[in-house]
N, C-alpha and C positions, 0 to 999 in steps of 0.2 A: 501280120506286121513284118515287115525286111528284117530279116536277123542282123543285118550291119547298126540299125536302128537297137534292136534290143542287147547288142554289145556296146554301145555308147553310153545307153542308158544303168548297163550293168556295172560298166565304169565310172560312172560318174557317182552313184550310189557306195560305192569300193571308196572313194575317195573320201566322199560326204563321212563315211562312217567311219575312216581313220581320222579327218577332224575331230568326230566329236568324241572318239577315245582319247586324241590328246590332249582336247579341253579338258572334258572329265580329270583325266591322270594328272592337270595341273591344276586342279582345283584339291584335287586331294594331297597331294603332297605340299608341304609347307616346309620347306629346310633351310637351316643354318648349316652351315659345311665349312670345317675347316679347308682354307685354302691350299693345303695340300695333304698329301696322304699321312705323313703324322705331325707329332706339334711342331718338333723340330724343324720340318718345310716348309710349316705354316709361321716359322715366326717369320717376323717382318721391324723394321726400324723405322718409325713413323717421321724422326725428324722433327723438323719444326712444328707438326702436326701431333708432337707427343702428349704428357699429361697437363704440362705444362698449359698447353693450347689447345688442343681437343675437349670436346665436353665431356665432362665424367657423369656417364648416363647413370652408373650405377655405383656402389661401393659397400661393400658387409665387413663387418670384423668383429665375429663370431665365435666360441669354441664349439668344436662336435658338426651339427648341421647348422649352414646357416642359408637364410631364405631371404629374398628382398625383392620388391616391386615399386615401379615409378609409376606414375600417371600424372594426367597434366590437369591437377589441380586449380594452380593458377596459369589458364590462356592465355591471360594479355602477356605477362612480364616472362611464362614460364622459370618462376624460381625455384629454387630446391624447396624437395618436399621437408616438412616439419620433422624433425625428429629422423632426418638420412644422415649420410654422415659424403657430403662434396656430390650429391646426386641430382641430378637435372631430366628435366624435359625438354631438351633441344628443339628448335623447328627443324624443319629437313634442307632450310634454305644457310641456317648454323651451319647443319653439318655436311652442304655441299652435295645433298643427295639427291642430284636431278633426272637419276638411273637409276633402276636394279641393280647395272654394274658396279655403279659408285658407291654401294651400301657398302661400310664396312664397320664390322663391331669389333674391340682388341681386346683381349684378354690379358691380364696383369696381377699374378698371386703372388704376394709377398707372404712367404710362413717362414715361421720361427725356427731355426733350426734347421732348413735345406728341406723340410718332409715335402711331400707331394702334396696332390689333391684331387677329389674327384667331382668331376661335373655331372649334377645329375640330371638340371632342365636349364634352359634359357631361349626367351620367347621374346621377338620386338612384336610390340603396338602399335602400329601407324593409327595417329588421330585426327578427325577433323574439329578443333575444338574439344569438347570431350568424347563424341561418337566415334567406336572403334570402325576406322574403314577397312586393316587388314590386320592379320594376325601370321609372323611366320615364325616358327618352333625349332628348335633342335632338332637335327636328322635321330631319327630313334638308331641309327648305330654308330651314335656317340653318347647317348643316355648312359652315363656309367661312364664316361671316361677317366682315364686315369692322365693327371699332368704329373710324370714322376720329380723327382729332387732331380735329376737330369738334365729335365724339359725346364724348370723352373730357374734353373743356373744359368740358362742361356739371358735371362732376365738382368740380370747385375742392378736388383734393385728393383723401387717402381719409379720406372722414368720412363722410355722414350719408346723402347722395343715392347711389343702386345705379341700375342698368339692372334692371328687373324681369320675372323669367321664371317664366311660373304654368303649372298645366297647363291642355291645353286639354279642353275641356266632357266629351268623353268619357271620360280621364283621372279627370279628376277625379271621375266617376260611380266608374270599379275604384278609388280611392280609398276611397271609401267603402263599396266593397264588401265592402274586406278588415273592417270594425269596427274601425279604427285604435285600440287601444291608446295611453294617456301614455306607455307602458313602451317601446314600439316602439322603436327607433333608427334615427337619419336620416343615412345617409352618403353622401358627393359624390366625385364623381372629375371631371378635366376634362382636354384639351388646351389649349391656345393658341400662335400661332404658326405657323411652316411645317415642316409635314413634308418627305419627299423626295417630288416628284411634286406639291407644291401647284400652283397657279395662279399665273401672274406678276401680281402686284398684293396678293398675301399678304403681309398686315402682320405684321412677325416683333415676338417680346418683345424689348425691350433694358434687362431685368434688373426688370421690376415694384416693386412688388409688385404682384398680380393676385389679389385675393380675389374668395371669394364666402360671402354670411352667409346664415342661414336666419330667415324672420322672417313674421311672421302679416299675410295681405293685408289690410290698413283697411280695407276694403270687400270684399263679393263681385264678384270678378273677370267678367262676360260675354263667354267667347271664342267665338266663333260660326265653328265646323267648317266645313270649305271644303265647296262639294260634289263628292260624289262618286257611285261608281257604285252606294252603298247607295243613295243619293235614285231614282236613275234606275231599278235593279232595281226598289222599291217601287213607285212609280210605274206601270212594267208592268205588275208583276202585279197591283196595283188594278184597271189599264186592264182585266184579260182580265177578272176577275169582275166588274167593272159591263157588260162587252159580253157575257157569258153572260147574267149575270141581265137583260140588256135583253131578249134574242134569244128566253129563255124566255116574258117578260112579253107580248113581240106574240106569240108562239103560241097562249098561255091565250086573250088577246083575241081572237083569230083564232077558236078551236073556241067560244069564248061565244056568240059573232055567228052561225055558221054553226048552232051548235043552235036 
């Protein structure tokens, strides 16, 4: 077989195979990400778009730990669940989310006293009816976050400004992969607080209220994916097909000369 032949086909394989590591790689990660690198960057002024108007997906008001989940119980009307306290199942056409980009979740603790608090899960459910079609999760290095009396001041209240948690870039690609539906339903579950086995320095609730709304990002969001060992695999395997097809190229040269 032409070696120029078995370097096309070594290349096209090189290729095939950093596809499907980055498929793979975005099947596995599933992240909420604050919009920037701490709360303070991430806060955001929602505007007309605040509690006021925005759907309040979720809401706790808890001492110690507190835990809460939505789902879309009632599809047709989506109304608050029984026994929530201002919590809904939005459609994704409510909340303007015809993008990845445009996903946007806000965060908003009111506690007693200026204390902080700590985030320890929160996960959207996109649904079709009541079948779950996606599931995306808190980046596990925000598991444990701390919102200090600091970050929580920039708040003046629960009104208008959220802490803002979008997905990140690969996310928001299986966002879009599903053909998101208006019809869809968008439901939130969350932690906050100390479980048993937290860290010493976990800011506990002391009775919230601790919302979070769903609401369309004003802009396209740029989260730029940490690296990792997909950059590094591709990488490699670039490196071997350009050091094959070098290694072919001085031989041809080599039998040219020597004819």
């Amino acid at each position: 077989m032409d070696e120029r032949v078995v370097v096309k086909r070594v290349l096209r394989a090189v290729v095939a195979t950093c596809a499907a590591v980055a498929a793979m790689s975005g099947v596995a990660q599933a992240n909420l990400v604050l919009f920037g690198d701490t709360a303070a960057e991430s806060f955001i002024d929602l505007g007309a778009q605040g509690f006021g108007a925005a759907p309040r997906m979720l809401t706790m008001q808890t001492t110690g730990v507190e835990s809460g989940s939505v789902t879309p119980v009632d599809v047709v009307h989506g109304d608050a669940i029984a026994g929530s306290n201002k919590s809904t199942t939005p459609t994704l056409a409510t909340l303007g989310w015809t993008s990845g980009s445009n996903v946007g979740i806000g965060f908003n603790s009111d506690q007693i006293g200026g204390a902080g608090i700590t985030l320890q899960s929160l996960t959207l459910t996109i649904y079709d009816g009541t079948t779950v079609v996606a599931t995306f999760n808190l980046d596990p290095s925000l598991v444990g976050f701390n919102f200090t009396a600091d970050d929580l001041s920039l708040q003046q209240g629960n009104g208008q400004a959220v802490f803002n948690f979008v997905l990140d870039a690969a996310q928001q690609a299986a966002f879009d992969a599903l053909n998101p539906s208006g019809s869809f339903f968008a439901g939130l579950s969350s932690t906050l607080g100390c479980p048993a086995g937290a860290p010493a320095g976990c800011l506990v609730s002391n009775d919230g209220p601790d919302s979070f709304v769903g609401f369309q990002q004003p802009g396209t969001p740029t989260v730029v994916p940490e690296p990792s060992a997909l950059l590094l695999a591709g990488t490699a395997l670039l490196g071997v097909g350009y050091s094959l097809r070098h290694r072919i190229s001085r031989r041809t040269r080599g039998q040219l000369i020597a004819s």
